[in-house]
C-alpha positions in Angstrom: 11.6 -10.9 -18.8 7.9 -11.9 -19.2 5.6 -11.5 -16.5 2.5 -12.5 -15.9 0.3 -10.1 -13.2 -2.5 -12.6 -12.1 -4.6 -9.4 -11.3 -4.8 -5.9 -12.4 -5.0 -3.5 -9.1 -3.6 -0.2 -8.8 -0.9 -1.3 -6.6 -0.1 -3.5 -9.7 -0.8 -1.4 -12.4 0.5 2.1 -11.4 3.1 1.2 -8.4 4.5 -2.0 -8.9 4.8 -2.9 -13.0 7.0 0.9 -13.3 9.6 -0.8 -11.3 9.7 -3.5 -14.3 12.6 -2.2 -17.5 10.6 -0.9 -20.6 12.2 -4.1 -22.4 10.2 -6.2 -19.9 6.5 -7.5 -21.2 3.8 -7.2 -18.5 0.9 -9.0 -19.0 -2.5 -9.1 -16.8 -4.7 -11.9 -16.3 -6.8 -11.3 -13.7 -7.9 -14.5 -11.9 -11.7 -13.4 -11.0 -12.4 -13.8 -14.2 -14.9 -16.2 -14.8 -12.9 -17.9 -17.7 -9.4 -17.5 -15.7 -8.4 -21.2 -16.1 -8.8 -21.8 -19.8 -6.9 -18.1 -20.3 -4.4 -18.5 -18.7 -3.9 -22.1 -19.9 -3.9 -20.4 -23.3 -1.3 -17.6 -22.3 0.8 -20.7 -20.6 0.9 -22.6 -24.1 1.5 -20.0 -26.4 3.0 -16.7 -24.5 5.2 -19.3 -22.3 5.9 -16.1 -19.2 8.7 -16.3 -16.8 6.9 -16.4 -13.7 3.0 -15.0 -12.5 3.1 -12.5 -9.3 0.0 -12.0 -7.6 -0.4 -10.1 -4.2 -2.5 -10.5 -0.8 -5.7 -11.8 -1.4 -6.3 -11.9 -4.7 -5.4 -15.6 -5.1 -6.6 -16.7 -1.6 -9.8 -18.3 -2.8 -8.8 -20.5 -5.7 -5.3 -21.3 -4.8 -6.3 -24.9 -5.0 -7.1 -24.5 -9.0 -4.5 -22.1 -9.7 -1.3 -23.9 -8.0 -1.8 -27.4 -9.8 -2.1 -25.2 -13.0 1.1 -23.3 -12.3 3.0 -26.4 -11.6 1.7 -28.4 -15.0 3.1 -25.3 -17.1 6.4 -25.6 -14.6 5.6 -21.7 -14.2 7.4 -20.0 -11.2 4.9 -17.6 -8.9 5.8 -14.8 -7.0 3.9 -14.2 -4.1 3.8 -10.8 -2.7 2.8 -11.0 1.0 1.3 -7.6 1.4 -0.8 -8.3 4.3 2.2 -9.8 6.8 3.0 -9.9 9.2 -0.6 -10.0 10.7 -2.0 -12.5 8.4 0.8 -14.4 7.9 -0.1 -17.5 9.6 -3.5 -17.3 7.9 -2.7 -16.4 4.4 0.7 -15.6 3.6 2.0 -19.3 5.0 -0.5 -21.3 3.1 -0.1 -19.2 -0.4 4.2 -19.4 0.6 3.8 -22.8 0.2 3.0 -22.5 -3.3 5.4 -20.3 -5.0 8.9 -20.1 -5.7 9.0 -17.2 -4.2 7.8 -14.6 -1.8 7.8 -11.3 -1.5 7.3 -9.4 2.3 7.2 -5.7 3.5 7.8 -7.2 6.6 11.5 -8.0 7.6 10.7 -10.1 10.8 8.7 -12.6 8.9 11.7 -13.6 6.8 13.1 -15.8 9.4 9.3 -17.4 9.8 9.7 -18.3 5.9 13.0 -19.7 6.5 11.7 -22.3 9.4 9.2 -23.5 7.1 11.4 -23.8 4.2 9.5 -21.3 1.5 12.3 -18.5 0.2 11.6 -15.4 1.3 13.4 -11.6 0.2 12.5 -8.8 2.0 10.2 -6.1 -0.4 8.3 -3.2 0.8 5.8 -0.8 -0.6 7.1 2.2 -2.4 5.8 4.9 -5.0 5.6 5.8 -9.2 7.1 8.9 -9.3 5.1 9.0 -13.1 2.1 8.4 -11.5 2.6 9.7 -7.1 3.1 13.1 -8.2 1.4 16.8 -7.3 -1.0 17.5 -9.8 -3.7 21.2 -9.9 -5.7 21.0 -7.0 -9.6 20.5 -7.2 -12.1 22.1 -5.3 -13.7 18.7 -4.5 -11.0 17.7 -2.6 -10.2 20.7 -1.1 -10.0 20.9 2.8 -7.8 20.9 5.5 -7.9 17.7 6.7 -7.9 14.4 4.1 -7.9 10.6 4.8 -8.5 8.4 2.0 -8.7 4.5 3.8 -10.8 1.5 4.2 -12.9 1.2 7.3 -12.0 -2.0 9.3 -10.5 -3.0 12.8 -9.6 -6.6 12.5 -5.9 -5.3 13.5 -5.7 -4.0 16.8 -3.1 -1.4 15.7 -5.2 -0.2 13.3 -7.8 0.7 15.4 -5.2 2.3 18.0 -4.0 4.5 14.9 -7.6 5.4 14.1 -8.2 6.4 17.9 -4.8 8.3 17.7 -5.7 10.2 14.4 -9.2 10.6 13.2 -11.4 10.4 16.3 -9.8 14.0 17.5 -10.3 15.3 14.2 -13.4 14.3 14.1 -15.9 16.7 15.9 -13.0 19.4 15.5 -13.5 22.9 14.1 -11.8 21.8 10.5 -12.8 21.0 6.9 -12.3 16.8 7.1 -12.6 14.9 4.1 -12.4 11.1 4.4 -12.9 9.0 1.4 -13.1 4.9 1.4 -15.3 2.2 1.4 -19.3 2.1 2.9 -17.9 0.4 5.9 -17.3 4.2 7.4 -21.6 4.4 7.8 -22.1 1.0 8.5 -19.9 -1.2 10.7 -20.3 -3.5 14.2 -17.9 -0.9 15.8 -20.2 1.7 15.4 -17.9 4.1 14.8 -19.8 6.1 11.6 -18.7 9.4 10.0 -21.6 12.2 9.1 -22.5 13.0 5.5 -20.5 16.2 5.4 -17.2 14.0 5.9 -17.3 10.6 4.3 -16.9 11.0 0.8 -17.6 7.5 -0.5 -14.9 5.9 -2.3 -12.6 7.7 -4.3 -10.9 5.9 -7.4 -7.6 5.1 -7.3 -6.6 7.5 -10.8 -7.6 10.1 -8.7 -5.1 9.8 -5.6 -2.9 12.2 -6.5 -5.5 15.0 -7.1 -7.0 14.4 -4.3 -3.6 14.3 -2.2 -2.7 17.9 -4.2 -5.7 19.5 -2.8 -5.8 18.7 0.7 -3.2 21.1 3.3 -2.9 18.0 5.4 -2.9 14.2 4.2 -3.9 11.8 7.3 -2.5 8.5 7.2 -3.6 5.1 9.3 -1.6 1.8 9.4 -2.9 -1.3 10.6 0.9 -2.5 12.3 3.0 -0.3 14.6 5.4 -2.9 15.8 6.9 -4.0 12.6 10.8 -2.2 11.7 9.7 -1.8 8.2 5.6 -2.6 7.5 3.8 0.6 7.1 0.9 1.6 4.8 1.2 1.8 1.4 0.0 5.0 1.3 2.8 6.9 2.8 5.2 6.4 0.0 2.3 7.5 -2.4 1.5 10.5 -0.1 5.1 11.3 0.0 5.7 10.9 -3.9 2.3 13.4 -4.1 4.6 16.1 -2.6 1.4 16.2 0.6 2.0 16.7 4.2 1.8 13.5 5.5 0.6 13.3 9.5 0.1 9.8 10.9 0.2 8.3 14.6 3.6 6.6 15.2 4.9 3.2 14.5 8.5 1.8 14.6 8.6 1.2 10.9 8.2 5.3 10.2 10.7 5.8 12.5 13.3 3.2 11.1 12.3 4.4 7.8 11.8 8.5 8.0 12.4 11.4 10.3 9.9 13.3 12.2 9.1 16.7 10.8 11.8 16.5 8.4 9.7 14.2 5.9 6.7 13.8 7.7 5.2 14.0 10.8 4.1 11.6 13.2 1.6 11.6 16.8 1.3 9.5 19.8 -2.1 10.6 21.4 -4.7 12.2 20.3 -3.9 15.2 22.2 -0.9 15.3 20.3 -2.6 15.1 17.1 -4.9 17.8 18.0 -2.1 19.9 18.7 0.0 19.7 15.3 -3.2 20.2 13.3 -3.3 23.5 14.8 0.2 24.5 14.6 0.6 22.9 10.9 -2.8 24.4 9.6 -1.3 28.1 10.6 2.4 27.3 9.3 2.2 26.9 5.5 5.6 27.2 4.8 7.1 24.9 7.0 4.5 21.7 5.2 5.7 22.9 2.0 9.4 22.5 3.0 8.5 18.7 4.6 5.8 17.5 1.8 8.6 18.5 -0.3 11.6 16.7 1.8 9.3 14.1 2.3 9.0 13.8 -1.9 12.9 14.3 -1.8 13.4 11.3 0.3 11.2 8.6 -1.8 12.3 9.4 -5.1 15.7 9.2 -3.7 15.2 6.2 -2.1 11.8 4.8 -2.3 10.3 4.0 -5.8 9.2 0.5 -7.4 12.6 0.7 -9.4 14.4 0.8 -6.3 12.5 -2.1 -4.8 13.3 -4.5 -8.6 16.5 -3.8 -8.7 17.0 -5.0 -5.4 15.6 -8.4 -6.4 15.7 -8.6 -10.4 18.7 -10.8 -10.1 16.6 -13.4 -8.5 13.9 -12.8 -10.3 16.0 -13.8 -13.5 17.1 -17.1 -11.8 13.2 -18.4 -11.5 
């Protein structure tokens, strides 16, 4: 197959393409370009791909230029709905509409696609066991505590999980690392991290470094009600081989078991308590950072998720 990335993030680049066969050709275009349109023209003419795939946002602005473009070529586009199921009736409907296909982490929006007629398969986040591996720690990203996450509370749930996990860590007698974007000193919630724990942003090659040095990796999601949407970020903390403590959702508990592959908290109380107790027991997070790897390579990599729709993907 050709295939046509319309951008070239990380989640493209080092999680999703390594699902793709070696005899596939990958291709990225990346539509903030300012010459976009007469490239990919060019690559529609000339490199004639099977279908484009572009993901969340990164096609939400220009939709109106891009789909008339697609449909003049008579090229397919995959859309992968990564933010459902919270923005699906802001984004992922709208951008539905215009692609042959979509792509959703989110099982319970499948039967929303079907009532408005767009075709829908279920396809969740995973991790690049090439890439989400342990790698030598580095003493600067050592500690015992590591979060590595946007600032923002436009989900609800999100800002429950960040309530349930980082505000009791936060003034707690522990090394706390947290590394994301400049929204963690400045935001309307006021909720602002001191020097000695925001980190600024950390780039994406250096996730699994970071995730190698760090005794505990703290995890956030912005939906706890979904069976299967989670963050990204725990397949690629699992793949890292890290101890992976988060607050609860359903999807972690449809998906993993608690303290057998990771661990999960309900209160903050709760999370204040299993810092303790992990932070003193070093061989029992080895044994579940390594189940925890065990499980997603077994079951949880970007090749597992393509196989389990490259037979439709050949039919676009």
């Amino acid at each position: 197959m050709k295939i046509l990335f319309l951008n070239d993030s990380s989640l493209l680049k080092q999680g999703l393409a390594s699902g793709f066969s070696p005899l596939d050709d990958i291709r990225y275009l990346p539509v903030r370009l300012p010459d976009w349109e007469d490239r990919l023209a060019e690559m529609l003419r000339t490199w004639k791909p099977d279908f484009a795939l572009a993901e969340g946002v990164s096609i939400s602005t220009l939709a109106g230029k891009l789909f008339p473009l697609l449909r003049r070529y008579s090229l397919p586009l995959i859309y992968w709905a990564i933010d459902d199921p919270p923005d699906w009736l802001r984004m992922s409907r709208p951008l539905g509409r215009g692609a042959s296909l979509v792509l959703t982490p989110a099982k319970e929006c499948l039967p929303l696609y079907k009532r408005e007629k767009i075709r829908a398969l279920y396809f969740h986040f995973a991790c690049n066991p090439a890439f989400h591996h342990p790698t030598e720690p580095s003493d600067e990203y050592a500690c015992d505590l590591l979060l590595v996450a946007n600032y923002y509370t436009s989900y609800a749930q999100r800002k429950i999980g960040l309530e349930t996990i980082l505000t009791p860590l936060r003034l707690g007698p522990y090394h706390l690392k947290v590394f994301g974007d400049e929204h963690w000193q400045v935001n309307t919630d006021h909720y602002t991290l001191p020097p000695n724990i925001y980190q600024g942003y950390l780039p994406y090659e250096q996730l699994p470094c970071a995730y190698s040095s760090a005794k505990i990796v703290l995890g956030l999601h912005s939906v706890i009600d979904s069976p299967t949407m989670m963050s990204m970020r725990t397949f690629e903390a699992l793949g890292c081989q890290a101890f992976f403590l988060t607050h609860w959702s359903s999807a972690l508990e449809n998906l993993f078991k608690n303290h057998v592959h990771l661990v999960w908290s309900r209160h903050p109380d709760e999370t204040s308590e299993l810092v303790r107790f992990y932070l003193s027991r070093e061989d029992l997070r080895q044994k579940i950072a390594r189940q925890g790897q065990e499980e997603v390579y077994r079951n949880h990599t970007y090749q597992h998720r393509i196989q389990s729709v490259r037979n439709q993907l050949e039919k676009l």
